[in-house]
N, C-alpha and C positions, 0 to 999 in steps of 0.2 A: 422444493421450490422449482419450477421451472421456469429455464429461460425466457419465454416468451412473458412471464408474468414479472418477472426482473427490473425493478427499477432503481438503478442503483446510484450511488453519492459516493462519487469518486475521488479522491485526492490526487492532487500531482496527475490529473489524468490529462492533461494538455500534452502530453510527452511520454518515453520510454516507455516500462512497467503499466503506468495507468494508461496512458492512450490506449497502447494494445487491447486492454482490459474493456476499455468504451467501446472501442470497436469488433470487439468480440458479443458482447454483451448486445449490440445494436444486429449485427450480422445475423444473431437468434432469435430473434425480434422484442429485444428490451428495449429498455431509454436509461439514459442517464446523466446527469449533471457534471459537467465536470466542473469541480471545484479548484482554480489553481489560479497563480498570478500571473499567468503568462494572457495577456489579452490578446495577442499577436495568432498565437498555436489556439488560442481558446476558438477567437473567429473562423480563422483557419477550418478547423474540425468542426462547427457548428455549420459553415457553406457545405460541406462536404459531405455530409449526414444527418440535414434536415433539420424536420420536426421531432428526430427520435431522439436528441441532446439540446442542454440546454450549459449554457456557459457561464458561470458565476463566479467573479475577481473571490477569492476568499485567502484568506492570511489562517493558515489553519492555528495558530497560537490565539485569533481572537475573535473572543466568544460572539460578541454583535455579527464579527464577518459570517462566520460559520451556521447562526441562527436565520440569517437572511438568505443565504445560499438556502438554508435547508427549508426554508418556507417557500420559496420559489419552487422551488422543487414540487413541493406538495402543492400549491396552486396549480400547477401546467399538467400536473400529471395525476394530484388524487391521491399520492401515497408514495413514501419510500421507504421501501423492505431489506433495501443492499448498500452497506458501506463497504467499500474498498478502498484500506486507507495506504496510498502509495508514494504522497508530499514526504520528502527527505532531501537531506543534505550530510554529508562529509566532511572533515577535512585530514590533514596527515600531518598530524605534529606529536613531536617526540614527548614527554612529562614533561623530562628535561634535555634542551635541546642549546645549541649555540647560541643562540639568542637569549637566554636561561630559562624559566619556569615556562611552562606551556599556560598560553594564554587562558585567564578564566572566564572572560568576556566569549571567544571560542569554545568552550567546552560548553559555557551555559548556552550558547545557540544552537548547538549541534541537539541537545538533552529537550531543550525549551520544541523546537519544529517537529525531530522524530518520536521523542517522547511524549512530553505533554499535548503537541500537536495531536497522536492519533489519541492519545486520552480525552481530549477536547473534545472531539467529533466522535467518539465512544459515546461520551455520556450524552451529549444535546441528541444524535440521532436517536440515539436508545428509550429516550423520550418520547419520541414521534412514534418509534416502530413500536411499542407498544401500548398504542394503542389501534394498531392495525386488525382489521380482521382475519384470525386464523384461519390455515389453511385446513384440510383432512387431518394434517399432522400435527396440528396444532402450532403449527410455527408461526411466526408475526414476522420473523426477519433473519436474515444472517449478514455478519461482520466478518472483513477478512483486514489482517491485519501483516503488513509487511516489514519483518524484519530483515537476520543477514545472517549467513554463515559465521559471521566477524560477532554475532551475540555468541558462538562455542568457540571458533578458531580466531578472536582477533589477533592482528600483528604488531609488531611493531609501531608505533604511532596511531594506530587505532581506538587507542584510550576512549575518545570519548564517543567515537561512532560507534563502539561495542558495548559502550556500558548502555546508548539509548537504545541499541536492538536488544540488546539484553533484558532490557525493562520491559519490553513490548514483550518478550517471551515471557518474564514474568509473572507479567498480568492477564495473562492470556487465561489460562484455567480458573484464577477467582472471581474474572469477569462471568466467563461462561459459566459457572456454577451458579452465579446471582442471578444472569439473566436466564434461564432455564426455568424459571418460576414463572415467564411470560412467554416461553416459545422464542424467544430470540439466540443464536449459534454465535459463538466468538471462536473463531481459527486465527493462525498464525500462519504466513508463509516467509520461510527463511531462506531466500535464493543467494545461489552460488556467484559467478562470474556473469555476467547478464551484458549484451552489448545495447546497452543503453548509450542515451546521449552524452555523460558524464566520459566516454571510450572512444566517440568519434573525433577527439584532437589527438587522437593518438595513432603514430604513422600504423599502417596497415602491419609490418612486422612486429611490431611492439602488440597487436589486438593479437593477431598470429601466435605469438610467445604466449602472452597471458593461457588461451583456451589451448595451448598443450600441458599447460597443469590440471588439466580437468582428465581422471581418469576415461571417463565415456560417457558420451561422445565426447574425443578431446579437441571441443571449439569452448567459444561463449555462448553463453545459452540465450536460446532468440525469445525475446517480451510476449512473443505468440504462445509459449509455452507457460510462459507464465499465465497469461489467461487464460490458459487452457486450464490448469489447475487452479485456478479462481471460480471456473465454470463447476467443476465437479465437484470442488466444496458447497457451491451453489444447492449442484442437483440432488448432493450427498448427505439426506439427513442423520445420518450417523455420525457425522463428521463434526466436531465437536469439541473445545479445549484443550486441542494441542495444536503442536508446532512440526508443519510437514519442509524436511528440506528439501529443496529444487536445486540440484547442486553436480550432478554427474560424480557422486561418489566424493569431490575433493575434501580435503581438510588442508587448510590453511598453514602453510607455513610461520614461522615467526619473523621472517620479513622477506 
């Protein structure tokens, strides 16, 4: 697929990861929708780059939201071939921690947005893009799906942000084997330390500290990079049911 034919359904793309991703995506001359619930960043990014984005509140755990996001989409533009699913969340609590049991209300939010969230928007897109017209290659579409280092190396208090990257690694190959029957790719990307939004309360020594545990290059890795390797799974029909790290070599300590 190339870029310029790219229309893609983005998640969390008001911000860090997926911003960069929309904005890469638009730079090559794509479009795409950013789906997130920041109305603020969403407007934002639609002043700022036109007619080639389109901005839709979407709650990625809920199906109506995600269906209307993704109809819109098809309305304004005729077709969407690229899900980049980058909506997540975090948090750091221990199993068992001072407070005693690690909350299960937490654990199911963390599982319910990065988990079942990109499963959600897996299967409604997956519906639309096939029935898209293939390419020479036969492709209908490609899905990139973002996990984390913390799905191989999580730490300490990671529990439950690792088990939903974990699932997304997963699911990753029994998707792409199912949908390979219609030309549609399922990839995974599992980035390392990333200076997203989630690191900008954090004094400049403390970001400094972090990206000297990255063997090479030893910074945080920039969101540009990451769409840069969202672009070449794009362009790369080879590219295929696995899980590429974006990581500068690290492996995760235990805390």
């Amino acid at each position: 697929m190339k870029m310029e034919h790219t229309v893609a359904f983005v998640t969390g793309g008001a911000s860090g990861l997926g911003e960069a991703t929309v904005r890469n995506i638009v730079a090559k001359g794509g479009k795409a929708v950013i789906a997130d619930l920041s109305d603020e960043r969403g407007a934002i990014l639609k002043e700022e780059l036109g007619e080639a984005v389109l901005f839709a509140r979407t709650d990625v755990t809920n199906e109506e939201d995600v269906l209307q996001a993704l109809e819109v989409g098809v309305k304004t533009y005729g077709v969407i071939n690229t899900v980049v699913n980058c909506a997540g969340i975090g948090v750091a609590q221990k199993v068992l921690n001072r407070k005693g049991p690690h909350s299960l209300d937490d654990f199911s939010k963390v599982i319910s947005i990065n988990l079942i969230g990109s499963f959600n928007v897996i299967r409604l897109a997956a519906e639309q893009m096939k029935e898209n017209e293939p390419n020479e290659e036969g492709e209908r579409g490609v899905i990139v799906n973002t996990a984390s280092v913390a799905a191989f190396d999580g730490q300490i208090g990671q529990a439950a942000y690792s088990a939903s990257k974990g699932g997304i690694v997963g699911m990753t190959l029994p998707i792409a084997r199912e949908f390979a029957a219609f030309g549609v790719r399922v990839m995974t990307i599992a980035p390392g330390l990333f200076h997203t939004p989630m690191f900008d309360s954090l004094p400049t020594e403390a970001r400094d500290s972090l990206g000297k545990m990255v063997p090479f290059p030893s910074r945080l890795g920039y969101p540009d990079e990451y769409a840069q390797l969202v672009q070449s799974i794009i362009e790369n029909p080879m590219l295929n049911g696995d899980t590429i790290r974006l990581d500068g070599a690290i492996r995760m300590q235990p805390k």
